[in-house]
Each structure stands twice: as structure tokens, then as C-alpha cells.
C-alpha positions in Angstrom: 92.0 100.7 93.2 95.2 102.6 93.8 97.6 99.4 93.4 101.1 101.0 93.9 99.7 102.9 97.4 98.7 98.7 98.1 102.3 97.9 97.4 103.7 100.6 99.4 101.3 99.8 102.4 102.3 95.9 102.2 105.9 97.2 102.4 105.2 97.4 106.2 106.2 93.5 106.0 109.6 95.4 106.6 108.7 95.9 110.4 110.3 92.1 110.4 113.8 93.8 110.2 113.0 94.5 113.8 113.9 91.3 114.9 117.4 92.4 113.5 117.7 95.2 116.0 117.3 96.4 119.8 114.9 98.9 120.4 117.0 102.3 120.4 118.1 101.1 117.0 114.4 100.7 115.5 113.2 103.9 117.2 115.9 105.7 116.0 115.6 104.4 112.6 111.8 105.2 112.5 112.5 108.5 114.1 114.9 109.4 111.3 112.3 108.0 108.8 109.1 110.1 110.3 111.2 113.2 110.4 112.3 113.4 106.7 108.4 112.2 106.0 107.4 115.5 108.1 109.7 117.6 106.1 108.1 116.4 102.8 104.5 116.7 104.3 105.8 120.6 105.4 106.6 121.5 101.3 103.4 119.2 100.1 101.7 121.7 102.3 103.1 125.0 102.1 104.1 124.7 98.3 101.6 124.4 95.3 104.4 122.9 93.1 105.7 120.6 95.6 102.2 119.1 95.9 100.9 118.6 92.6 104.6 117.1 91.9 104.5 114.5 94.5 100.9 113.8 95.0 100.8 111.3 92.4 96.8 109.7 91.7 98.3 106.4 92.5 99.8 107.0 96.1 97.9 109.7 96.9 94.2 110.0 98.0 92.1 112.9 97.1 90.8 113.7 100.6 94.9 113.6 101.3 96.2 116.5 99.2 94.7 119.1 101.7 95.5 117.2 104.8 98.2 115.3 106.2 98.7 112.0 103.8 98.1 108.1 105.1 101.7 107.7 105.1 102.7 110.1 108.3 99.7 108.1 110.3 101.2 104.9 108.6 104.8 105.8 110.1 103.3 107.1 113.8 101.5 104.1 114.3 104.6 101.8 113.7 106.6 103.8 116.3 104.2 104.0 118.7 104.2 100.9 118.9 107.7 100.0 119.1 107.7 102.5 121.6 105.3 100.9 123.8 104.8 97.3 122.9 107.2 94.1 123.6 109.2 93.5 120.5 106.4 90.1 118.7 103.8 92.5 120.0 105.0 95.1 117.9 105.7 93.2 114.6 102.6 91.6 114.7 100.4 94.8 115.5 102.1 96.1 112.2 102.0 93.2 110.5 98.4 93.5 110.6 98.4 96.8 109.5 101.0 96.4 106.6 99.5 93.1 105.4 95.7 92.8 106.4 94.5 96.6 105.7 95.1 96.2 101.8 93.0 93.1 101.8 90.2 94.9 103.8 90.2 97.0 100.7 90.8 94.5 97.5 87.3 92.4 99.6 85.2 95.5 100.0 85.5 96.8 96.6 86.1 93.8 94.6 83.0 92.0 96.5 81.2 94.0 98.9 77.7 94.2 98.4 76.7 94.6 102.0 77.5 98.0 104.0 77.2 98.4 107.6 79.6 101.5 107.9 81.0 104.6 106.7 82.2 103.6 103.2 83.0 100.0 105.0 81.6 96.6 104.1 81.3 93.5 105.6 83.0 91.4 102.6 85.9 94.1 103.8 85.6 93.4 107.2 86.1 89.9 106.5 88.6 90.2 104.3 90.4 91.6 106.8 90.0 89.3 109.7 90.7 86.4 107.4 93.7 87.6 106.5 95.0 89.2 109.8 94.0 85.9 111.4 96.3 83.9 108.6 99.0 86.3 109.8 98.9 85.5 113.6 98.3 82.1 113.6 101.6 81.8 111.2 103.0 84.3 113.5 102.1 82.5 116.9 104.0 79.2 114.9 106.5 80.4 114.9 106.8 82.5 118.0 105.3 80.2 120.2 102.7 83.1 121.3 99.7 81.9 122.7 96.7 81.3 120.2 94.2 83.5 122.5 96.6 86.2 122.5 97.0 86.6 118.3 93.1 85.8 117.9 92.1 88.7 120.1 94.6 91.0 118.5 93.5 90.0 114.8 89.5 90.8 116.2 90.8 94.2 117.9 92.7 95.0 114.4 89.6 94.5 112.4 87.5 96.3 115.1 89.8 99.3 114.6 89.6 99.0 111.5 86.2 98.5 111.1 85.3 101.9 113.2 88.2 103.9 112.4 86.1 106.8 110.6 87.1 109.8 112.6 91.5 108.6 113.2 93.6 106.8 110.7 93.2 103.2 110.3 97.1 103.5 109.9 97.1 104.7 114.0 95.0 102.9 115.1 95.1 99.3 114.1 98.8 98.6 115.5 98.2 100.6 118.6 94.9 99.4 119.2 95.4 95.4 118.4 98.8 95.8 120.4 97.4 97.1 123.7 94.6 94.3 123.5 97.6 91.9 122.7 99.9 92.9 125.5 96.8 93.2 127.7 96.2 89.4 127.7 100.0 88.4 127.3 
């Protein structure tokens, strides 16, 4: 298990610095962020060098080193959702990503026995809406958000996660448990 690419996904927690800013400031500031993330993902790709010096084993998938890296679909799916999403909406849609994904992970291959999908298992599946159900209820505390409303976006997270073989889990998880999320809201 790749544990610093776990600590860099968890890292996501950061989407809480939101709360410090409007929403001009935390587009621009992702903006910024996805731009100098393209530039790197332009060298990984057009130079040999470049690649094999920052493709490290430990952040770095295999299936990644030929094709755009986690971390640009990581860094799109938290701006499109500031973009589109009400501020809680947002933070929680990414919270779920930042927080929950990992865990879907550490369950399926430290304890899944039982596959249903495409490299996916229930014991990650569960994992996953254990944890991304710990995060919203914590997060509806606190926010006063309606218990229906987090619920529904912690099942559309794991759905997306769940059947995200063909797009990025890191795309579609916030965008997908937001819309459901602002949908009911």
C-alpha cells in the first residue's frame, strides 16, 4: 500500500481552509494550484527525465506514469466543486474524498475477501461508507445540516466510488455526492 500517496490524499482535510475565504479567493487559489500541477504533468509527459525523477513508487501508480496522474483529477474535482456547490456542500463533498477514499483502500486490501467489482470489494465499500458516514454526521453537528442530506451524500460518495472504473474516483466522488447533496438541500 502506497502510504505517503494516503497521506497526500488525506491532505484534502485542507479544503477546511475554505471556510477562511470567499469564493473568488478559493477558486483562485485552486486555479493557481491546478495550473502549476498542469505544468508539471506537461514535463512528466513530454520528458523521460522529468518522469522517472518525479514519479516516485510511493505517490505514483503504475497505470499513472503514461497517463495523467490521480493528483490533476484530485485537484479538478475540488474546484469543480467550489465552483458549483454552496460553500458546506463543497467541504463536505471533498471531505469525503480526502478522508473516506483512503479508507476504501486500507478495508479492501487489508480485509477484502469478497469482490463484486473491478478490483473493488465490499469490505472497501464499507470501509468507505463507514467512514464517510463518521465524516457527515460530525459534519452535520456541527453545521447544523440536515441528517438526510449528509447520509445521502456519504451513499452517493461510496456509489461513485464504488463504480468509478472508467473516470477518476478523485472526479467523481465530490462532484457526484455534492449534486446529490445540494439536490436535496
Amino acid at each position: 500500500m502506497k502510504v505517503w500517496r494516503k497521506v497526500f490524499h488525506m491532505m484534502g482535510v485542507l479544503i477546511l481552509l475554505y471556510l477562511l475565504f470567499n469564493r473568488r479567493e478559493a477558486i483562485t487559489i485552486m486555479v493557481v494550484i491546478l495550473i502549476f500541477n498542469f505544468i508539471l504533468e506537461y514535463l512528466r509527459m513530454n520528458s523521460k527525465w522529468f518522469n522517472k525523477f518525479i514519479s516516485h513508487p510511493e505517490l505514483i501508480r503504475k497505470n499513472e506514469i503514461q497517463r495523467m496522474w490521480g493528483v490533476t483529477w484530485y485537484l479538478s474535482g475540488i474546484l469543480i466543486s467550489i465552483i458549483l456547490f454552496e460553500k458546506h456542500i463543497a467541504i463536505l463533498s471533498v471531505l469525503f474524498l480526502a478522508i473516506a477514499d483512503p479508507w476504501a483502500e486500507i478495508f479492501g486490501k487489508g480485509f477484502g475477501k469478497l469482490h463484486i467489482l473491478k478490483g473493488k470489494t465490499m469490505e472497501g465499500a464499507l470501509g468507505f461508507f463507514l467512514c464517510a458516514l463518521i465524516v457527515a454526521v460530525i459534519f452535520a453537528k456541527i453545521f447544523q445540516i440536515p441528517f438526510v442530506v449528509v447520509f445521502a451524500g456519504a451513499i452517493a460518495a461510496t456509489l461513485a466510488e464504488l463504480f468509478s472504473y472508467k473516470w477518476d474516483d478523485n472526479l467523481t466522488i465530490p462532484i457526484i455526492s455534492g449534486l446529490i447533496m445540494s439536490l436535496i438541500i
